[in-house]
Structure formats: structure tokens, C-alpha cells
N, C-alpha and C positions, 0 to 999 in steps of 0.2 A: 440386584434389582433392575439394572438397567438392559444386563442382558436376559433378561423372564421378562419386563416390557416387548423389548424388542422382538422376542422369539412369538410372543403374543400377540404381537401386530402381521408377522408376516402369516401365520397362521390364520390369525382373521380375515386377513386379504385377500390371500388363497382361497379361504372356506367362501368369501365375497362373489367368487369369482376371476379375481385376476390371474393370468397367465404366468407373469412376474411380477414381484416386489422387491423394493427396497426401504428401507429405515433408518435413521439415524433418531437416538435416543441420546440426550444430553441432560446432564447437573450443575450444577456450581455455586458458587460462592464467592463472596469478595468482602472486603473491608475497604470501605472510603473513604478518603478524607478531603472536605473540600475548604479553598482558602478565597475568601471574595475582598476585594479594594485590598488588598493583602493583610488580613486577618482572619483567622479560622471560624470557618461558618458552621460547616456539620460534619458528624461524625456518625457512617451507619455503617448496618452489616447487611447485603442485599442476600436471598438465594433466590435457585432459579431451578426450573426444569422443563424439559418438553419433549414433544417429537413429532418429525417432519416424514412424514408419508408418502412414497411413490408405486404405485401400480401401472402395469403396462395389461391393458385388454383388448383383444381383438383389434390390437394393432394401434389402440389410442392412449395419450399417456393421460392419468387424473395426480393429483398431488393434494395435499392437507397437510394441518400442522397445526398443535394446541400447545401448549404452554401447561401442562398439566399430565400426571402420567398415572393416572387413576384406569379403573377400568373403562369407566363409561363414557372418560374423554379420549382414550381410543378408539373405543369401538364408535363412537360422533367422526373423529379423523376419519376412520377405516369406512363408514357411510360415505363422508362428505369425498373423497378421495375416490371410490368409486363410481357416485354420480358425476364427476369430473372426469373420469375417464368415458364414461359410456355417453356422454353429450361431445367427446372431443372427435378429429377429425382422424383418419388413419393415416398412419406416418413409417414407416419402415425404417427410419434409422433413429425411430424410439426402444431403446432396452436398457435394462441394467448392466452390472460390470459383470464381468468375469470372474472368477476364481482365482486368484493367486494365492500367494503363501499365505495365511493368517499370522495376524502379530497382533502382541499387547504393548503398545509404545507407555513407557513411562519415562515423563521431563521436568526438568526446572526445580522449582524449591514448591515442595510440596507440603509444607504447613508452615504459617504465615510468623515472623518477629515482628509483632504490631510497635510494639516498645522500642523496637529498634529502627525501625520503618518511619516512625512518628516521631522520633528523636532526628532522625535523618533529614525530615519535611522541614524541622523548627530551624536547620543548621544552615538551610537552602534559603529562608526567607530572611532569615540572619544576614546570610553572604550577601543577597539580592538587597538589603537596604543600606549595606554597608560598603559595597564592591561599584555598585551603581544609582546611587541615592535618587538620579531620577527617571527611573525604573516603577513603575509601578505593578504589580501583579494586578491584574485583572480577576483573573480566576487560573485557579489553580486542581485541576482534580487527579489526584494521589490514589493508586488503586491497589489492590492485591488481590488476584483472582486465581482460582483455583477450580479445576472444571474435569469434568469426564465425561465421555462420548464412546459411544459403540455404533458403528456401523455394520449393517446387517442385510443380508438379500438371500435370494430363494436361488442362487448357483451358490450356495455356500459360503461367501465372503462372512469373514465374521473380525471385524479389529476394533480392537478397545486401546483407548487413550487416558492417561490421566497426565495434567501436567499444572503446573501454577508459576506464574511471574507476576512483578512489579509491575508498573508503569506512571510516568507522570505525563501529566497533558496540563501544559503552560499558556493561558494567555497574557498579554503583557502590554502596554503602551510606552512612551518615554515623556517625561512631563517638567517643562521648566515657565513656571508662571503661566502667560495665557498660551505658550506655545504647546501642542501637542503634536504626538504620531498617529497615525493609524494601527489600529491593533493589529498585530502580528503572535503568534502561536508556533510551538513545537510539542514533539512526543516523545518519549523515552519510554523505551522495554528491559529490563534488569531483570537479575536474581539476586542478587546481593542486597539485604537491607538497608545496611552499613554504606552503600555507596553514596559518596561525595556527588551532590547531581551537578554542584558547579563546575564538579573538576571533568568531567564528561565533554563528552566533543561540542557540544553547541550550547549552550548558553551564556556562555562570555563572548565568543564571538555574535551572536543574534544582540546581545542586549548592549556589543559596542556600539554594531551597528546603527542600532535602535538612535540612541544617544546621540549618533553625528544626523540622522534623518532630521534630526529638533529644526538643521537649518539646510533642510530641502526646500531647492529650488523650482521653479517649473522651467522643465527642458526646452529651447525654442532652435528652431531649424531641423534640418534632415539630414542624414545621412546612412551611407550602404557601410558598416563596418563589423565588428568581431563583439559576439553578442557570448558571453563568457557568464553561463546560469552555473549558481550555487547547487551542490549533491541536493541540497531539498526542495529548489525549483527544477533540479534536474528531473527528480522524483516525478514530479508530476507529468512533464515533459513524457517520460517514458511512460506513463501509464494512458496517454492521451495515444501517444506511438501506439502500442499495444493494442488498442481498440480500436484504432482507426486503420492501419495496417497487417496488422494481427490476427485478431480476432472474432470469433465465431461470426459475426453479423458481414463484417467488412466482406469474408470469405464465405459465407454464404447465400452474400445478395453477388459476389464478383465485382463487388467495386474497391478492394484495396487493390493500392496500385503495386504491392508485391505479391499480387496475386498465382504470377506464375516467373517470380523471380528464388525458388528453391535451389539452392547451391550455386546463387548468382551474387556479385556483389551488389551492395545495399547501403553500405556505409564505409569509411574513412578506414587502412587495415588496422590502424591503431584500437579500432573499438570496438570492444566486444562487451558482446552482454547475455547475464544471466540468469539463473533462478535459482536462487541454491538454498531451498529449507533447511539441507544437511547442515550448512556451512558454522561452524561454532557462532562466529559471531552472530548468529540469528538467535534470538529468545523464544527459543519454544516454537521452531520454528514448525510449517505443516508437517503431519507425518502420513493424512489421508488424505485424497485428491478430494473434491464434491461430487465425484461422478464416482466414488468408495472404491478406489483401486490407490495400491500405497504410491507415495509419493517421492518423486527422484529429482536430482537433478538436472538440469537442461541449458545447450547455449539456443539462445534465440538469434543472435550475430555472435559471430567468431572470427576475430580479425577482418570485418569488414563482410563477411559473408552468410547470405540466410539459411544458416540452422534448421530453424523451426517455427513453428506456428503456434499461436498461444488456443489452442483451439478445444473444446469440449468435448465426450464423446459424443454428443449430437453430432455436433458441429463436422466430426471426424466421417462418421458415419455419411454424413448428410454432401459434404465434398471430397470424400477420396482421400484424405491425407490425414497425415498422423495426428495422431492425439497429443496434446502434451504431455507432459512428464510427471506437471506439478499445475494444480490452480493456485497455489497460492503469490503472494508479493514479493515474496524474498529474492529482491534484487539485488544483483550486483554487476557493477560494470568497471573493468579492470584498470586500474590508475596508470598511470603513466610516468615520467623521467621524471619531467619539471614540478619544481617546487610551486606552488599559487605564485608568488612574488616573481618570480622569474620568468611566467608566462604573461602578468601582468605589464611586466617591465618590457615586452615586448610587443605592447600593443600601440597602434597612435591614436587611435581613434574608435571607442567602444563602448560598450556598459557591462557593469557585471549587476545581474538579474539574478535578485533574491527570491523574488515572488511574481507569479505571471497567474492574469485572470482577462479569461478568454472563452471564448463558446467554442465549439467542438471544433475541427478542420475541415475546409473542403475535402470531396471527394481522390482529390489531387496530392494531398496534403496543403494545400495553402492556409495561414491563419493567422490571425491578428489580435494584437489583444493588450492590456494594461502592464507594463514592467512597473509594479507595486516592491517598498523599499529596498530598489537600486539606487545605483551609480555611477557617473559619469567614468570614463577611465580617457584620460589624456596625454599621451606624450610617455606612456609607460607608468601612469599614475591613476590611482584612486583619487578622484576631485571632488566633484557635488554629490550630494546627497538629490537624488530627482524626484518631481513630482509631475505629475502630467505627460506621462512617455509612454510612448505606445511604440513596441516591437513588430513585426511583422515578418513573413520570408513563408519558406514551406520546409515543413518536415525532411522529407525525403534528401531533398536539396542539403538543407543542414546536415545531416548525416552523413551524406558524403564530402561534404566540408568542412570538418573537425580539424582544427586547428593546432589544439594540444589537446593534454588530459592530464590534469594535476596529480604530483604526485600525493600532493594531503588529500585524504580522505575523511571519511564522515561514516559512522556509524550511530545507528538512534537503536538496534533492536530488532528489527524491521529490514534494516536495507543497506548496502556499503557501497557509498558512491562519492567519485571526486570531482575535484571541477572543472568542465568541458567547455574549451571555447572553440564556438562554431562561426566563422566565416559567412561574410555573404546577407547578414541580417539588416534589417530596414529598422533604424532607428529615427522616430519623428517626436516634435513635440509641438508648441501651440504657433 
């Protein structure tokens, strides 16, 4: 069905008038279960369908997209989609992908052990009242999704996907009489029903943490020292890098400042970073780019050195330089010797940064922003739990500052990353 939609939209497109097209035509399904003040709230089965419309005419690109894969909500996309184009501006490094090999990817666990999945949830809220009594679940939502997608264009591309994984998404607080936390959250991607979620990389450690934050302090004084971000504050860290040195926009206005730093160093030789949807430990990870050409692996730094650019076929088109390999998130940045404890035991003067909320960076990389449930590190020790601390330094700088790179890592699904302590960071408080 979904490839007679899709063949039906490029066809209409064509007949429309476009030069090129492209389509993506998607399905799915899921089972949810959600947990509120930690007890079970709802229980439903969503489906879904749609399709996302690209045409290329006389040089301008139009796009569409409905939620619905009937004739008539086509042929409404394949209209709206064309007047989009013929009101757009002419651009030469708008087109579709190429031809490559076609493939049918099929992944993960593809029909759902609700019984076993929901017996899995009750064992998790168990653990969590019993491991950490003051833990509170905020909300909890428990997914099972299962989906398929066909990508389609007028040079021949033709790949179809099917694939299904778990996932849980945790909110959480910690709660002793009138003292609280700030709410704090993580994600998990599985195939396994049957998985034990507490025994998983991060949730005993997030909800120890949780627990000592009860008697966070507010930070007071300044200092230049070793700012040591957790894989899932690192997470974000690198997706701020990404876009801000990176990608499409940074390199196509020429204002990242590794603009014309390709096969130069960028960062510390210890670190390198990746993309790897291949890599087992990803759940179901990309198998087609968004720009429908299949999807590979790629280093973005390699021992300190720029790789590559995270950049679109626009983007590629649009400044001279390669394409990526992969749009998707699957990151990974390679661990190191040291144990956490022994990098820690090494520091006199620091924080390790759980959670960092910040506005975008200077054009420079320069940026500033809130270290949300951290802590003090002194003399080789984990001390206070902090409240009121603001980090600051600049990207670029920290990168070529990396201090160590833990050898424990963190895997959610998603991403495998250890923990990096960067040199050189502006620790303030009130």
C-alpha cells in the first residue's frame, strides 16, 4: 500500500508539472502506557499514517505533507506542494538524491509482548519505590512502536523500512518532607520486553544523584577549573557543537568558526566523535538519510581532527563540501583509559555537570548558561550537590582542552558516550 501511494504521488507530481520529486510515505503503530505521581494512568493503541512531498520546478523547491493517505489527501499534498514551488525562489542547489543501490531494511522486534512489556513497567515502579523510596515518578511514558516507511524519487531511489522498538521516557523528582528537586528526565530504546529498566545504565545512577541534590547548596565564588559533563549532558553539548560548527546554516551563512578548518585539528587527539546508526548498540538505528540516500557511518573528529561536516544535500550543494554520511543522532565518542573515579580523584577544583540550560553560542563558540543537578568536585571528591551555578568558557576552546575521557560509558539506545572532562571552564555562583 505504501509503495502504490508513493508511486501515485510521484506520478501526480510529474503529471503537476515538476521536473523532480520526491516522497516519503509512512505507517505505524504503538502501544502506550503512561504512569502519572507514580501510578498508572492510561493505557492506549495509537496508529498513524502520512506523506511528505517534495517537488523540484523550474528550479524552485515546494513541499507538503498530510497525515492521511487516501487519494484525495494526496492529490490536496501534490496541489499544495506545487503551489509551493511555483511561488518559491530559483535556487540551483535544490534537487533530489541520486540513485543508489535500493534496499528493503528490516529491524528490531517487530510485533509487540504487551504482557511482557507491562509486566516489565510494574517491576520498574516496584524497584523505583523500593531501591529509592524518595523518588518520585513524575510521569512515565512506556512505548512500543512499530513503523514503515518507503522512500521514493523520480531518478529511481526506492527503500522501504520496517522496523519496531521499545522505549521508556522518565520523569522524576526526589522528595523528603518539604524539601524537593527539580525535575529531571531520561530516555531508553530496547528490544527486549523482558528488560530489567533498573538494571540499565542510568537509572540508579540519575536517581542516586537525585537523592543527594535533596541537600543542594547554592554555589558562591568563581573559579577557572575542570568542568567534567555527564554522557547525557555531554549529549547535548555535542548536538549544540553540531549546529553551531557544523552545520548546514553555521556553513552556509560562513560563520562557523571550523569553517575552513577540514583535515586540521579541532579538538584534544584523545577525542573523537561519531555517527554510527550501524553500530549494534543503536536501537533501530537510521537506515535512510532525510535527503533518501542510504545511510553510513562517519567520523566528524578523529583523534582530534575535522572529519567532516554534518551538512545536507542542500547545504553540500549550496557550499562545495561533502555531504554527510548519516542525518541521524547516533552518536558516539570513543572512551578512554580512566575509570570516572580515577579521573575524578584527579581533579582539585571542578564540577561534574549533569544537566546544562543555555541559549545557543556565540558566533565564536562562546556560551553561558545554568549547570542544573551538578556538583561540586574538591580535592579529588564529589562534595555539594549545587544550586545557582552557572558555567561558561567557549566550545572550540574546550575541545581542544579535554582533560580525560572516561572509561565508563552510557548507552540509552540512541547514543554511547563517556564522561569528558574539559579544562579551562568558568565556574561562578551567587
Amino acid at each position: 500500500m505504501l509503495k502504490k501511494a508513493a508511486e501515485y504521488a510521484l506520478a501526480s507530481l510529474v503529471k503537476a508539472g515538476a521536473d523532480k520529486a520526491q516522497v516519503s510515505v509512512s505507517s505505524g503503530d504503538s502501544e502506550e502506557f503512561n504512569v502519572d505521581a507514580g501510578e498508572f494512568s492510561l493505557i492506549r493503541s495509537v496508529f498513524s499514517s502520512g506523506i511528505a512531498v517534495k517537488a523540484v520546478k523550474d528550479g524552485k523547491k515546494g513541499t507538503a505533507s498530510v497525515n492521511q493517505l487516501d487519494k484525495e489527501s494526496i492529490d490536496e499534498a501534490v496541489k499544495e506542494c506545487i503551489e509551493s514551488a511555483e511561488a518559491g525562489v530559483p535556487d540551483d542547489a535544490v534537487t533530489v538524491a541520486e540513485k543508489e543501490e535500493n534496499c528493503d531494511f528490516v529491524s528490531g522486534a517487530l510485533a509487540p509482548d504487551k504482557a511482557a512489556f507491562f509486566d516489565s513497567l510494574i517491576r520498574f515502579t516496584e524497584d523505583v519505590k523500593r531501591e529509592f523510596p524518595q523518588i518520585m515518578i513524575e510521569q512515565l511514558v512506556a512505548t512500543y512502536g512499530r513503523g514503515k516507511l518507503v522512500t521514493a524519487n523520480t531518478n529511481g531511489v526506492l527503500f522501504t523500512e520496517e522496523d519496531g522498538y521499545y522505549s521508556v521516557s522518565v520523569m522524576y523528582s526526589a522528595h523528603d518532607g518539604e524539601r524537593a528537586t527539580s525535575f529531571n528526565s531520561f530516555d531508553i530504546d530496547y528490544l527486549d520486553p523482558n528488560t530489567v529498566i533498573m538494571d540499565t545504565d542510568i537509572p540508579r545512577m540519575m536517581f542516586r544523584r537525585a537523592v543527594r541534590e535533596l541537600d543542594a547548596v547554592p554555589f558562591e565564588g568563581k573559579f577557572c577549573g575542570t568542568a567534567v559533563l555527564s554522557p547525557l549532558c555531554l549529549s547535548s553539548f555535542i548536538s549544540i557543537i553540531e549546529g553551531a560548527f557544523a552545520g548546514d546554516y553555521a556553513l552556509i551563512e560562513g560563520i562557523s568558526p571550523w569553517k575552513d578548518k577540514l583535515g586540521q585539528q579541532v579538538a584534544s587527539p584523545s577525542f573523537t566523535l561519531s555517527v554510527a546508526p550501524d553500530d549494534e548498540r543503536m536501537v533501530c538505528g537510521e537506515k535512510v538519510t532525510s535527503d533518501g540516500y542510504r545511510s553510513v557511518g562517519f567520523d566528524i573528529i578523529k583523534d582530534g581532527i575535522l572529519e567532516s561536516f554534518c551538512l545536507s544535500e542542500y547545504a553540500s550543494r549550496k557550499t562545495g563540501l561533502e555531504r554527510a554520511k548519516s542525518s541521524s543522532g547516533c552518536v558516539v565518542v570513543n572512551a578512554g583509559e580512566k575509570a570516572l573515579s580515577d579521573i575524578i580523584g584527579g581533579i582539585d577544583k571542578g564540577v561534574l555537570v549533569c544537566r546544562f540550560s543555555g541559549g545557543e553560542p556565540a558566533n565564536n563558540g562562546d556560551f553561558s548558561g545554568v549547570a542544573k543537578n551538578s556538583f561540586l568536585i574538591e580535592n579529588g571528591k564529589i562534595t555539594d550537590a549545587l544550586t545557582e551555578t552557572m558555567i561558561s568558557g567557549n566550545f572550540a576552546d574546550m575541545l581542544m582542552n579535554v582533560k580525560e575521557i572516561s572509561s565508563d560509558t552510557i548507552s540509552d539506545g540512541s547514543c554511547v558516550l563517556p564522561y569528558v572532562a574539559f579544562d579551562g571552564v568558568t565556574v561562578s555562583g551567587k
